[in-house]
PAZAPA-4460 file (N, C-alpha, C; in steps of 0.05 Angstrom, whole numbers, plus 32768, in hexadecimal, padded with zeros to 4 digits):
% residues 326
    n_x    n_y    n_z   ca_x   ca_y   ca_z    c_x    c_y    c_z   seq   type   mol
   8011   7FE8   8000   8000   8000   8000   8012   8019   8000     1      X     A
   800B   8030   7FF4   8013   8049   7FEB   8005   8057   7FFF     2      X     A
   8018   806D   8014   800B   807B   801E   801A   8099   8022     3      X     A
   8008   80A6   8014   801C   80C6   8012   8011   80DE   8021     4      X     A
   801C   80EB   8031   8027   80FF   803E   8020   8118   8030     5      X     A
   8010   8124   803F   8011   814C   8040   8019   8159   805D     6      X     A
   8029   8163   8058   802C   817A   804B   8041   8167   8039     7      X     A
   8057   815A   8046   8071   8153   803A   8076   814D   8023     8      X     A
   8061   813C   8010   8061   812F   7FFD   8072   8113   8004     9      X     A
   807A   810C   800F   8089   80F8   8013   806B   80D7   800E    10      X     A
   807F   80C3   8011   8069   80AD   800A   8074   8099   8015    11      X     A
   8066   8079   8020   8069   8068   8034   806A   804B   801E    12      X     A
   8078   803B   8014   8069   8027   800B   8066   800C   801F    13      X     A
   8049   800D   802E   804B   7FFC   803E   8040   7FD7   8037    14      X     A
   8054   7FC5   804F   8058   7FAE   8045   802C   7FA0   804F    15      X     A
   8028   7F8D   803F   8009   7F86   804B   800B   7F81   8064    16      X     A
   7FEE   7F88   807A   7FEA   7F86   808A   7FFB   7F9E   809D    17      X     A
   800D   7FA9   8094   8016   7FB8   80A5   800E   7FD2   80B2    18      X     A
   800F   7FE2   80CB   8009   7FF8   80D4   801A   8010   80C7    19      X     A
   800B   8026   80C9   801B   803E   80BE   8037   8042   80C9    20      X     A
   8033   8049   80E0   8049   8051   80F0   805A   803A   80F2    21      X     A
   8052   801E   80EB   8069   8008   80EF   8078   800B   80D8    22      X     A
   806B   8018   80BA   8072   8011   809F   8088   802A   80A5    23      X     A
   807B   803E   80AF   808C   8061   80A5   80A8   8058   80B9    24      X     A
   80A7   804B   80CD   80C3   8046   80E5   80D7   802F   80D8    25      X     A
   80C7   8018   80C9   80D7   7FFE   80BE   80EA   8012   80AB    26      X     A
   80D9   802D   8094   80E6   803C   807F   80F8   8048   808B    27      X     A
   80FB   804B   80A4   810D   8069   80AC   8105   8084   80B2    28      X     A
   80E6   8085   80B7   80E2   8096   80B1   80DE   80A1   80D5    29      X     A
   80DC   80CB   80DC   80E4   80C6   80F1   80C9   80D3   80F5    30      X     A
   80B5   80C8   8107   809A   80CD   8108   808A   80D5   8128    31      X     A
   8076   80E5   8124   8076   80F5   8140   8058   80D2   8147    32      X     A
   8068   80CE   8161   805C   80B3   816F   805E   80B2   8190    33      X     A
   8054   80A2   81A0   8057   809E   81BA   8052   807B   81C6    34      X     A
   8039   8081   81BD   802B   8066   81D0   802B   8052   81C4    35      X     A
   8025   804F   81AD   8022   8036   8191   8003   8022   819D    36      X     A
   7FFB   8037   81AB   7FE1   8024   81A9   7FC5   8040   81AC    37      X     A
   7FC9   804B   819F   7FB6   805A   8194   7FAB   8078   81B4    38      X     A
   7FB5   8071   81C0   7FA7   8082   81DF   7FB8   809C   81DC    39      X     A
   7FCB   809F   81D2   7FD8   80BE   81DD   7FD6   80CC   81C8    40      X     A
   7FCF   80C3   81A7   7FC3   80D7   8194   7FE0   80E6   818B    41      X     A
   7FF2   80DC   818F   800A   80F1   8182   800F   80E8   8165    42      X     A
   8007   80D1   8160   800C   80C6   813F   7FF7   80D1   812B    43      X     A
   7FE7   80DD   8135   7FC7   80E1   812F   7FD6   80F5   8118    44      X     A
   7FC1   80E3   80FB   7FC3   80F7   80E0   7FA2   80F7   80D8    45      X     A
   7FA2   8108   80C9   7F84   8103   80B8   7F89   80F7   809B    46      X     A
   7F76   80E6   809B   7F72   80D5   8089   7F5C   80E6   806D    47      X     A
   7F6F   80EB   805B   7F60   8107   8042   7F57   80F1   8028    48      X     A
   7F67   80D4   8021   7F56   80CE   800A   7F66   80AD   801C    49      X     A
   7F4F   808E   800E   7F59   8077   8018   7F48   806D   802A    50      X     A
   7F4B   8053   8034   7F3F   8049   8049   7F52   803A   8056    51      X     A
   7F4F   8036   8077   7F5D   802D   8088   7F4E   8019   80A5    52      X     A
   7F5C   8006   80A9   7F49   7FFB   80C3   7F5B   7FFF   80D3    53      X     A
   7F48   800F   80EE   7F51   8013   8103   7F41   800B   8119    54      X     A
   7F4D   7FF6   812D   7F44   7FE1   8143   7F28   7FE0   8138    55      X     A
   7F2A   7FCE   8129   7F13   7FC1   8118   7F02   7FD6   810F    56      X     A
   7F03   7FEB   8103   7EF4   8003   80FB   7EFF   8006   80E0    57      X     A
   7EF0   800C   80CC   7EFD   8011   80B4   7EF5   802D   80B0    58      X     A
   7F0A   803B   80A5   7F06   8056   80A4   7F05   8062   8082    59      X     A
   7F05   807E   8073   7EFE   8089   8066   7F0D   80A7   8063    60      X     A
   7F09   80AF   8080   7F11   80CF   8081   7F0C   80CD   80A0    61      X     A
   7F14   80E4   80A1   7F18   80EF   80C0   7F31   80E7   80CD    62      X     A
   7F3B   80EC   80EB   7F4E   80E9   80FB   7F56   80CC   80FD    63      X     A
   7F6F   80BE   80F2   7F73   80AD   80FB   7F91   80A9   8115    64      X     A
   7F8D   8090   811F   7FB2   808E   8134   7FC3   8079   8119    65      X     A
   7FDA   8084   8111   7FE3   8076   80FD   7FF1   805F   810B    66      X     A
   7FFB   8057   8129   8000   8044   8132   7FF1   8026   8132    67      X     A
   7FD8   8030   812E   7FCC   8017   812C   7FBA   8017   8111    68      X     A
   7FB5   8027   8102   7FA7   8029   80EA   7FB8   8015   80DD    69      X     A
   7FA7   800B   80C6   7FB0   7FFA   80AB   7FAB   7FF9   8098    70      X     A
   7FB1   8005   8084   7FAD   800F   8064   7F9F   7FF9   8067    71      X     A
   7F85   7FFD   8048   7F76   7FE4   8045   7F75   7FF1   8022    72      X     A
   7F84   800F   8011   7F8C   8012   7FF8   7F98   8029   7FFF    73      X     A
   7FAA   802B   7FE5   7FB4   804D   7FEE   7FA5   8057   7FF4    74      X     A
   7FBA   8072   7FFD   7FA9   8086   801B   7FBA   809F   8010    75      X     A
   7FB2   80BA   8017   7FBC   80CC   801A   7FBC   80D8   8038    76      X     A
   7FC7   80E5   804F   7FC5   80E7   8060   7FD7   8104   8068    77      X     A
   7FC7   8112   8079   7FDD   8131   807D   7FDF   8125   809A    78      X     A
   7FFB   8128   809C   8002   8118   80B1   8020   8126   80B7    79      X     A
   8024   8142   80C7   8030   814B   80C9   8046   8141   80E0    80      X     A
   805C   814A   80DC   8079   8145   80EC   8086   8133   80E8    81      X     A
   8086   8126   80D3   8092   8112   80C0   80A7   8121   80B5    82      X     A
   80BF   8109   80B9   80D9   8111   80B2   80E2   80F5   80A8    83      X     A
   80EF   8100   8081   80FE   80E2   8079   810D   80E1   8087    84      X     A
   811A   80CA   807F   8134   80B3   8085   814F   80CD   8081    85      X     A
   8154   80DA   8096   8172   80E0   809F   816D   8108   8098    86      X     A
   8147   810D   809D   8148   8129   8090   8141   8133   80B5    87      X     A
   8151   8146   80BE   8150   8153   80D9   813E   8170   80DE    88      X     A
   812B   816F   80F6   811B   8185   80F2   8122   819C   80F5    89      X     A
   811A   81B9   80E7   8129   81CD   80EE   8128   81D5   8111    90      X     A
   8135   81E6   811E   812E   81F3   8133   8139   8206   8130    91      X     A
   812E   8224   8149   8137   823A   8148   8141   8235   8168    92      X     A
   8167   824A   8164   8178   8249   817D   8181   825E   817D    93      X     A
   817F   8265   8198   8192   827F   819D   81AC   8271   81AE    94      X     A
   81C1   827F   819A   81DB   8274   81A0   81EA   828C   81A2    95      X     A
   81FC   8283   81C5   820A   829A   81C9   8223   829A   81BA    96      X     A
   822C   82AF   81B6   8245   82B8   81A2   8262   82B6   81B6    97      X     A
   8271   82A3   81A5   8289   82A2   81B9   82A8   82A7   81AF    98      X     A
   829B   82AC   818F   82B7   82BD   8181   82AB   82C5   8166    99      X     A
   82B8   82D9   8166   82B6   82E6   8148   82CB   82F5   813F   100      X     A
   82DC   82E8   812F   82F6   82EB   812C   82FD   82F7   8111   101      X     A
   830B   8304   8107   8317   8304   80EA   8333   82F8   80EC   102      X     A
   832D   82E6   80CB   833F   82CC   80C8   834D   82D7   80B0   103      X     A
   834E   82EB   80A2   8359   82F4   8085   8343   82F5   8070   104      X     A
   834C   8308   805F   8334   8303   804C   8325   830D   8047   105      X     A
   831D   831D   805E   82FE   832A   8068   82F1   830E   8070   106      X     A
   82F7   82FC   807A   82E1   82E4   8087   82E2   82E7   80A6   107      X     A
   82D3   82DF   80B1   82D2   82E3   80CF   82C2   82BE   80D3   108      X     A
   82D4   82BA   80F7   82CA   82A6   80F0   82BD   82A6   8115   109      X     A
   829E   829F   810B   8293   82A6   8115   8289   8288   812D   110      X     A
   828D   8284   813C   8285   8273   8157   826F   8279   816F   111      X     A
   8260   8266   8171   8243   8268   817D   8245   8247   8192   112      X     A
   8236   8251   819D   8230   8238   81AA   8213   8234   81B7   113      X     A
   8208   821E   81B6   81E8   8217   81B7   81DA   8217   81CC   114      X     A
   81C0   821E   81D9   81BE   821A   81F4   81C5   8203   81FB   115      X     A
   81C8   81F6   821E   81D2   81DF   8227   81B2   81D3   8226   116      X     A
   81B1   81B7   821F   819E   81A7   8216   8195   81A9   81FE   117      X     A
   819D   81BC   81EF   8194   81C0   81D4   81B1   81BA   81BB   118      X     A
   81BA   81AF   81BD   81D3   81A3   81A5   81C3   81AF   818A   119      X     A
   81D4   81B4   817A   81C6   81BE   8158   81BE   819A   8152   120      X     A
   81AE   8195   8141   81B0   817F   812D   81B8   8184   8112   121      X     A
   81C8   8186   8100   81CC   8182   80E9   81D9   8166   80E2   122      X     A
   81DB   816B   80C4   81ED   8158   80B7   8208   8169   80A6   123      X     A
   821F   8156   80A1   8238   8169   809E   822D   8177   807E   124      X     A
   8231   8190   8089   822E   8195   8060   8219   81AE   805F   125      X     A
   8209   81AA   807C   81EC   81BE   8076   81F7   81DD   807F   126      X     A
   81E4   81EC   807A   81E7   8206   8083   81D5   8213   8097   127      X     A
   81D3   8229   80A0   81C0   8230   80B5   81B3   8247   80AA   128      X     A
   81A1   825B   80B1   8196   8272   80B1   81A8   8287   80CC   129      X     A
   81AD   82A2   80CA   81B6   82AE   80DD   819E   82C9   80D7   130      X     A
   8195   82CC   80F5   8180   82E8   80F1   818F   82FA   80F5   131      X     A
   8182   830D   80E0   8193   832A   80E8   817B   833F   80F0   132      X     A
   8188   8357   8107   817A   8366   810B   8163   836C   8101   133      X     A
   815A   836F   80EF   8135   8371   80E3   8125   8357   80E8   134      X     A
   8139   8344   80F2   812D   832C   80EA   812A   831B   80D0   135      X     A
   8138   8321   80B5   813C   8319   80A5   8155   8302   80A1   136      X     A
   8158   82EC   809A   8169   82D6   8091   8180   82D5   8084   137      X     A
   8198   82CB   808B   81AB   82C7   8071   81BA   82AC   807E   138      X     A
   81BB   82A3   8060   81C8   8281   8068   81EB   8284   8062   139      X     A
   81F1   8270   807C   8208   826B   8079   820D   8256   807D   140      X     A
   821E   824C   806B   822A   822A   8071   823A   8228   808E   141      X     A
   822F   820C   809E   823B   8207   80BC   8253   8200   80B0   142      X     A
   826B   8206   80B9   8288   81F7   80B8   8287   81E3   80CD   143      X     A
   827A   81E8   80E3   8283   81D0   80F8   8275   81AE   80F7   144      X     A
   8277   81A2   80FE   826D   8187   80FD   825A   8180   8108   145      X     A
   8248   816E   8109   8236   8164   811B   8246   8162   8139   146      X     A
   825E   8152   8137   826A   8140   814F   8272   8159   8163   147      X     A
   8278   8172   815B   827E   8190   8169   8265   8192   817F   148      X     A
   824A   8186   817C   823A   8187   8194   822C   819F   8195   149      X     A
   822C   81B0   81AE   821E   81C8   81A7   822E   81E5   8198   150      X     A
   8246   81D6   8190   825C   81F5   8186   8250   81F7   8163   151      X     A
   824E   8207   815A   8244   8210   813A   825E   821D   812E   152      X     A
   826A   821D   8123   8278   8230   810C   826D   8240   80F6   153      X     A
   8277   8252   80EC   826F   8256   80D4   8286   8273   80D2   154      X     A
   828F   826E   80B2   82A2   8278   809F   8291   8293   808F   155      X     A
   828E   82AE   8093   827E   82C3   808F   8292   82CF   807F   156      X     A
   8295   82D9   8067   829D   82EF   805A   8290   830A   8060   157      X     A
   82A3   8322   8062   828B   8331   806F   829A   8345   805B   158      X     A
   828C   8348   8040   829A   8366   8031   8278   8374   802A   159      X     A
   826A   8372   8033   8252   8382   8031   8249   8391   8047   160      X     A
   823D   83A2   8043   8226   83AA   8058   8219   839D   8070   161      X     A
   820C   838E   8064   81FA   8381   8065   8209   8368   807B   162      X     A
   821E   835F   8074   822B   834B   8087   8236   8356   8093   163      X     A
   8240   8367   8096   8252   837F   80A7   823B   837B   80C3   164      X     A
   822C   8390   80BD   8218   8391   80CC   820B   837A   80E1   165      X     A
   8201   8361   80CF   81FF   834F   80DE   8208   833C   80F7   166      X     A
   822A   8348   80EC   8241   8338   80F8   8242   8352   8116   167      X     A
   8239   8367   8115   8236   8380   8128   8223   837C   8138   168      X     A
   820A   8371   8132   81EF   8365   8136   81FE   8356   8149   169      X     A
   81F6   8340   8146   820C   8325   8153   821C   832C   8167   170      X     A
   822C   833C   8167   8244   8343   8178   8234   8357   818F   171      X     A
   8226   8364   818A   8219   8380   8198   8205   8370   81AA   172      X     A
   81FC   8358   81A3   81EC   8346   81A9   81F0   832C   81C1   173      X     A
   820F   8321   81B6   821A   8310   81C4   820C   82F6   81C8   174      X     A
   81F3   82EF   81AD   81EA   82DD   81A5   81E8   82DE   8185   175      X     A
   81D9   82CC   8179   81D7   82CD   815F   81BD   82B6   815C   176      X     A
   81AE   82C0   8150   818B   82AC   8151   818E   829B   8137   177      X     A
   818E   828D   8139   8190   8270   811C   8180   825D   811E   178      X     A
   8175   8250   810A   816B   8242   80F2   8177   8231   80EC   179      X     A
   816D   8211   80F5   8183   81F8   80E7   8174   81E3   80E7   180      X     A
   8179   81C8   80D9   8188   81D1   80C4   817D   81CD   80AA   181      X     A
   8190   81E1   8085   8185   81E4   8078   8193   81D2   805F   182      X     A
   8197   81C7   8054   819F   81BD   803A   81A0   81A6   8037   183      X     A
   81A1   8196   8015   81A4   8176   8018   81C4   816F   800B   184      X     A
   81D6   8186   8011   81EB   817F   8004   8202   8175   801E   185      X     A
   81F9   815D   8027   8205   8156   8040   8211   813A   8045   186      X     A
   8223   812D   8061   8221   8119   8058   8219   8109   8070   187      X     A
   81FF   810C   8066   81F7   80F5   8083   8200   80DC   8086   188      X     A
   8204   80CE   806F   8214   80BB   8063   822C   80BA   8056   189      X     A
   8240   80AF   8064   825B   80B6   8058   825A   809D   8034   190      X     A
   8264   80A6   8024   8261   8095   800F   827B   8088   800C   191      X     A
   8277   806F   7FFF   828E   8062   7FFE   829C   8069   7FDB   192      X     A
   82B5   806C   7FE4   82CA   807C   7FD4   82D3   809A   7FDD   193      X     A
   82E8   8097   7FC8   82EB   80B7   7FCE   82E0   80D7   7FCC   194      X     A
   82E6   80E2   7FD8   82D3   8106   7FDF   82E2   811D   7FCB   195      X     A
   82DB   8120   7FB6   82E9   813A   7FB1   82D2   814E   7FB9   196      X     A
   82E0   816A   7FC5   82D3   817D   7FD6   82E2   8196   7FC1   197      X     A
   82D1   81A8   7FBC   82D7   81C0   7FA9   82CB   81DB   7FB1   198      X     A
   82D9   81E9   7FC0   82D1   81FC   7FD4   82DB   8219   7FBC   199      X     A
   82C8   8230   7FC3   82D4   824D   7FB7   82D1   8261   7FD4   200      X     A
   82E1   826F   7FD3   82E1   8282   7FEF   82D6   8274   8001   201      X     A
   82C1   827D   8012   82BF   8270   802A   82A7   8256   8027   202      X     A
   82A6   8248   8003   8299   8237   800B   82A9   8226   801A   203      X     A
   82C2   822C   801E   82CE   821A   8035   82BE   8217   804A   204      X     A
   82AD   821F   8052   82A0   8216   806D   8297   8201   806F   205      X     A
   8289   81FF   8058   827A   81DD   8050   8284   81C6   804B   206      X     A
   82A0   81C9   8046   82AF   81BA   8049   82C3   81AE   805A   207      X     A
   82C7   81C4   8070   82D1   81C6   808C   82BB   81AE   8098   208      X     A
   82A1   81B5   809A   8293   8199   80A6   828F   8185   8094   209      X     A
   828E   8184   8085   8290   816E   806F   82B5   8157   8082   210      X     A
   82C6   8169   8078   82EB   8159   8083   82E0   815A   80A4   211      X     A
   82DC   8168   80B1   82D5   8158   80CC   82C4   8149   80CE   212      X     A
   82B1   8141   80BC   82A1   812D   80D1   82B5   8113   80C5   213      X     A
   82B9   811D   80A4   82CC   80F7   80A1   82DC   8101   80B4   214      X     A
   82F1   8109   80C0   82FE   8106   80D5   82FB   80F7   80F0   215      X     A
   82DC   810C   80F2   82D0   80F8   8111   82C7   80D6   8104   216      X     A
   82B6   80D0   80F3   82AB   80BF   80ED   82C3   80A1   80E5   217      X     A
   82E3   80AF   80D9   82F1   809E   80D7   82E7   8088   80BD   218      X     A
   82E5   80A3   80A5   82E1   80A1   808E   82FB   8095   807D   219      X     A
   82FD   8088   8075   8316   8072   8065   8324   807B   8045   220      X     A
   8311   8088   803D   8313   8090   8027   8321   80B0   801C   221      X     A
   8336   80B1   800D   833E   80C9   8003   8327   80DC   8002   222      X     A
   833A   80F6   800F   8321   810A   8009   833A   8123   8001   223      X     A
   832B   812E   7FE9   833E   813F   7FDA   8331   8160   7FDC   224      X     A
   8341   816E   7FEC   8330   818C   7FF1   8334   81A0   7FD5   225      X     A
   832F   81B0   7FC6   833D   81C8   7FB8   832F   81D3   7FC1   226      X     A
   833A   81EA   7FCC   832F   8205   7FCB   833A   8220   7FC3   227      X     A
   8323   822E   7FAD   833B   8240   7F9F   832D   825A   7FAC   228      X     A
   833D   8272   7FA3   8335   8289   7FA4   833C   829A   7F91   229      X     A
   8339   82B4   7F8F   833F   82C1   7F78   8360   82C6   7F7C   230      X     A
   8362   82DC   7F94   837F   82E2   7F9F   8387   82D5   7FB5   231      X     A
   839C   82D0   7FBC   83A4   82C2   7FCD   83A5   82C4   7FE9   232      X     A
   839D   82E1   7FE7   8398   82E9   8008   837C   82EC   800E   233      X     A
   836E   82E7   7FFA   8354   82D6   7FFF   8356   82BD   8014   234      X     A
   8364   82B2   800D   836B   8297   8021   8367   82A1   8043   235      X     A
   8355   8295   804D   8353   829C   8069   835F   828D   8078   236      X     A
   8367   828C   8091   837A   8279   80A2   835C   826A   80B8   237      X     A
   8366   8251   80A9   8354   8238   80B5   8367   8224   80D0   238      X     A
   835B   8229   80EB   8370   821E   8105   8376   8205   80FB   239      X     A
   836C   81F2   80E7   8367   81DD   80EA   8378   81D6   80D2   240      X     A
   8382   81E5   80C1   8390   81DD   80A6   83A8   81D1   80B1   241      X     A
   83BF   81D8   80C1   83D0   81C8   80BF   83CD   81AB   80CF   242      X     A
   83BB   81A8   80D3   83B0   8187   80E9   83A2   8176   80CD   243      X     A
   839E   8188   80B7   838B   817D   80A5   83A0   8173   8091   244      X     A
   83BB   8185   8092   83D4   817F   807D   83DC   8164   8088   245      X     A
   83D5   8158   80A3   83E8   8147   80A8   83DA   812A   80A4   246      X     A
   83BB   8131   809D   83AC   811C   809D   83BA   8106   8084   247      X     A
   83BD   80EC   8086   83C2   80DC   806C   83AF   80DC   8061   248      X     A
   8398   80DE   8060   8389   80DB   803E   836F   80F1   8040   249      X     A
   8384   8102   804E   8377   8128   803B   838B   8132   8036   250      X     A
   8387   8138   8017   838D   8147   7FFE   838A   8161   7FFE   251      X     A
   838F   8179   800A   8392   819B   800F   8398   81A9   7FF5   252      X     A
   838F   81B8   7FE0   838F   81C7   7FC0   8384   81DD   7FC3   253      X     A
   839C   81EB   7FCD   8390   820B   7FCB   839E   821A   7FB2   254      X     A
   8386   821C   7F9E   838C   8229   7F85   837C   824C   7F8A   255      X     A
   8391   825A   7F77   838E   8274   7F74   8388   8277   7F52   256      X     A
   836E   8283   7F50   8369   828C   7F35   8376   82A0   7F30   257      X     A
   8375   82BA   7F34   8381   82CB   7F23   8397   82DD   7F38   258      X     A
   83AF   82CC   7F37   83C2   82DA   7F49   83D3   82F5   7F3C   259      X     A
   83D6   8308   7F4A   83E5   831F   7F3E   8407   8319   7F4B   260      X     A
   8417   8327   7F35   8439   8324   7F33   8436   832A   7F55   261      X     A
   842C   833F   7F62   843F   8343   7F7D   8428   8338   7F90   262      X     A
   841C   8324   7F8E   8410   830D   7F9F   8424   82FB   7FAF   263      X     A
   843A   8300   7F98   844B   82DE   7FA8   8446   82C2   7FA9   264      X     A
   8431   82C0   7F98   8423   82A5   7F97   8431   8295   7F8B   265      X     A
   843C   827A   7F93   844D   8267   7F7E   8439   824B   7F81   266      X     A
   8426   8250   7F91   8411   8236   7F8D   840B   8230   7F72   267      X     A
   83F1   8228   7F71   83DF   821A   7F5A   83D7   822B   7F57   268      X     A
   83D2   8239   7F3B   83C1   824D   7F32   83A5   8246   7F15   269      X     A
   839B   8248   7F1A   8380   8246   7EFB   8361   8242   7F11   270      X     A
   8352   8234   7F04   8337   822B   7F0B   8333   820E   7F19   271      X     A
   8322   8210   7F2C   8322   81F7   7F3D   8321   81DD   7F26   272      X     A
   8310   81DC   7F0D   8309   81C5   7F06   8324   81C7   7EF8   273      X     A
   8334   81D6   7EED   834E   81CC   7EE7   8369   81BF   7EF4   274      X     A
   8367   81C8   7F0C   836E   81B7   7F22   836E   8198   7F23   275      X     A
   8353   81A0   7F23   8341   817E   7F29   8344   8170   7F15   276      X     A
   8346   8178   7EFE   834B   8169   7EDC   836B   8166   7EE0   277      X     A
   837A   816E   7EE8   8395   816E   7EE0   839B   814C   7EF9   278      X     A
   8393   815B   7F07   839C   813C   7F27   8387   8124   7F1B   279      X     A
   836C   8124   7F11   835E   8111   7F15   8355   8109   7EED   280      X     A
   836A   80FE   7EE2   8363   80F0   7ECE   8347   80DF   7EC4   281      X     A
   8340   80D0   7ED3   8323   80CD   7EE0   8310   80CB   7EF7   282      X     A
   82FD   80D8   7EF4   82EA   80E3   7F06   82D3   80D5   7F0F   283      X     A
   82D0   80B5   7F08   82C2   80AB   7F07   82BE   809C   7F1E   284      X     A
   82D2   809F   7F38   82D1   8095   7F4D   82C0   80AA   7F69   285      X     A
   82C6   80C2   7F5F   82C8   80DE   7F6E   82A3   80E4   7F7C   286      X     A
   82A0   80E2   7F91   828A   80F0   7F9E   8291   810D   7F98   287      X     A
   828B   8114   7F92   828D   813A   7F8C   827E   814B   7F9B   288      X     A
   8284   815F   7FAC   8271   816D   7FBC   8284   8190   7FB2   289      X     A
   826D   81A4   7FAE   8276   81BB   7FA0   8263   81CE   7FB4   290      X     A
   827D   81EA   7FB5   826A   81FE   7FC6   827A   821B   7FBC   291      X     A
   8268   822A   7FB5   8270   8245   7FA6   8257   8252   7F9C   292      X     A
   8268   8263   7F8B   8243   8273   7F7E   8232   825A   7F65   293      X     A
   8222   8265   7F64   8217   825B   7F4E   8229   8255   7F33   294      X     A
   8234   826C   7F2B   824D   826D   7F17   8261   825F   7F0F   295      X     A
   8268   8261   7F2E   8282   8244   7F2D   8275   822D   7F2E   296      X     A
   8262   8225   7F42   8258   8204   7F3D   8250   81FC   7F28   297      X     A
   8247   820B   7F18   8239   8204   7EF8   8251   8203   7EEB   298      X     A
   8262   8216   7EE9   8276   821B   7EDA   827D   81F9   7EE2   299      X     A
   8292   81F6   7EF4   829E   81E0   7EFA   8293   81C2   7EF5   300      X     A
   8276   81C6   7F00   8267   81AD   7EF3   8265   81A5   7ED1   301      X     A
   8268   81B7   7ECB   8269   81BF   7EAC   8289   81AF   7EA0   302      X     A
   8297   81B6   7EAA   82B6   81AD   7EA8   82B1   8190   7EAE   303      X     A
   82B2   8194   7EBD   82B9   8171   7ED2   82AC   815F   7EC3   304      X     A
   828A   8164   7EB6   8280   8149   7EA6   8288   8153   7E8E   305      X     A
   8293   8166   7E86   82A1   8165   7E65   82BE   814F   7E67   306      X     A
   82CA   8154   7E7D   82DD   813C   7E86   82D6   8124   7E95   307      X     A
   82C4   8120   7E8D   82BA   8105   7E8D   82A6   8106   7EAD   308      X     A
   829F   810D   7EBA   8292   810F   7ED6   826D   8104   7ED1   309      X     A
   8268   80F2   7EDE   8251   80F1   7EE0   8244   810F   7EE9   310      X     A
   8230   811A   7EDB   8226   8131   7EF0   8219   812B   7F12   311      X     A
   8216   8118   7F0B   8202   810C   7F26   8212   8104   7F3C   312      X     A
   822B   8106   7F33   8240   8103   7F43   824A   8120   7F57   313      X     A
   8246   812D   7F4F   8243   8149   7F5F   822E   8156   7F70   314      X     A
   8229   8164   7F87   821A   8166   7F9B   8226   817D   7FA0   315      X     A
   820B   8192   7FA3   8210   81B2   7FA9   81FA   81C2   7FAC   316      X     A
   81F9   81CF   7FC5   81E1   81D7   7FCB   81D7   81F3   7FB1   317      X     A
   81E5   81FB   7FA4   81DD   8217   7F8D   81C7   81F6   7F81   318      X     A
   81D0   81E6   7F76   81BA   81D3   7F64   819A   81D3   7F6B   319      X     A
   819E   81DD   7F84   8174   81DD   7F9B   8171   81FA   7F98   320      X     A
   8188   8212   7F97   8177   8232   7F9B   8183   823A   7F83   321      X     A
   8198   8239   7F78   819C   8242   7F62   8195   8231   7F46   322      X     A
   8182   8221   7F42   817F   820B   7F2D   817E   8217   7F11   323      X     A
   8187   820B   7EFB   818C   8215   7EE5   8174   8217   7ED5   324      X     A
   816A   8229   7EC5   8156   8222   7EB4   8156   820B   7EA1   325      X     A
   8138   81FD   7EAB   8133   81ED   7E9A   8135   81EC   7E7B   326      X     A
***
């Protein structure tokens, strides 16, 4: 039996004879429940198209307890607080501010920490919402890991107004109100093979929790960082880079696109996917995770499957807000 979800759209395919809530828990699914025998009403959905028997009652419409209900044909059902297999609910935190630093660059790197009993939930990879004084939103990718507990990071470029300000907000404040968590470019699942990770300015952040959690998790597999910038004093100073040089199977590529004569730059200089084309002959092994503007991820995705890259092999949150015309 087929049974689908409003608001979520999501859908159940349950095995015969089985209860809702046994079919949506066997799937993974993470569902608001208590008693499993119908008295405390927390599983309670309404039943909008289908029929179901409940303790010998066959139903139609109206309120059902999905713990003991049993499809008898598909069903449609709005059945709120349903969460797939490994998707975490948002919450709102006020987190006190415990550094706000400048690291080079114009980036500041900004440190929070969560109320006690309240730990953030994310997965490595997502980003958060930060309120600013009007109460209006701006997302930033978490650098820190799940395993960090109630500590948050995040990597802020601040050459606007607008982030200037916020980062003054914040500080004048000695909290910061957030939103978590937001994206599916994560890895709740570490994949088997290797990670290439392709960072521009501070999409380093996303990648900072991305190399720590394989770190905490005691991930096996090469993981290859580039991260470019335009000039080289773009490059911000990360505490963690020389603990990261010493790792055996992380790979550190800090390329500079357009270096000027009195830069001093004797690194790698051109475009990330040339980088990545020059070291990786084929690409057909590579989990690919990308974080930058719209410009560069397209750009680069563009490269990478002209050199042979599955597209589907790449994962980047611009692909959900920035999507290309159809």
């Amino acid at each position: 039996m087929r049974i689908t979800l409003q608001p979520s759209g999501l859908s159940l395919e349950l095995l015969p004879g089985e209860r809702i809530l046994d079919g949506a828990r066997r799937l993974g699914f993470d569902c608001p429940q208590s008693c499993r025998n119908g008295n405390c009403h927390v599983c309670a959905a309404l039943l909008v198209e289908g029929k179901v028997r409940q303790q010998g009652v066959e139903l139609e419409h109206g309120e059902l307890f999905t713990c003991v209900a049993e499809p008898l044909e598909d069903c449609l059902l709005h059945w709120d607080g349903v969460l797939a297999p490994g998707e975490l609910p948002l919450r709102k935190l006020a987190c006190q501010l415990v550094e706000c630093a400048a690291v080079g660059g114009d980036v500041f790197r900004l440190r929070l920490r969560a109320p006690a009993g309240k730990p953030p939930r994310y997965h490595a990879g997502q980003y958060l919402l930060l309120e600013r004084e009007d109460g209006s939103q701006a997302a930033f990718s978490i650098a820190s890991a799940p395993h960090a507990g109630r500590e948050l990071e995040l990597h802020i470029l601040a050459r606007d107004d607008g982030t200037r300000n916020l980062l003054e907000f914040i500080r004048r404040q000695g909290l910061a109100r957030v939103q978590l968590p937001f994206g599916d470019c994560h890895l709740a699942e570490l994949p088997v093979g290797p990670l290439l990770l392709l960072a521009a300015g501070t999409g380093l952040a996303q990648m900072h929790s991305l190399i720590e959690h394989c770190r905490s998790a005691g991930f096996a597999h090469p993981v290859h960082l580039y991260w470019g910038v335009r000039r080289p004093q773009e490059f911000y100073r990360l505490p963690v880079w020389e603990e990261w040089q010493r790792r055996p199977n992380l790979f550190l590529h800090p390329v500079v696109s357009d270096p000027q004569p009195d830069d001093g730059w004797s690194g790698r200089c051109g475009l990330l996917h040339q980088a990545v084309c020059a070291d990786f002959p084929d690409l057909a092994e590579l989990h690919v995770y990308a974080s930058g503007s719209p410009a560069m991820v397209y750009g680069t995705l563009d490269a990478l499957v002209a050199a042979g890259m599955d597209a589907r092999q790449m994962r980047a949150d611009v692909f959900v807000y920035a999507p290309r015309p159809a």
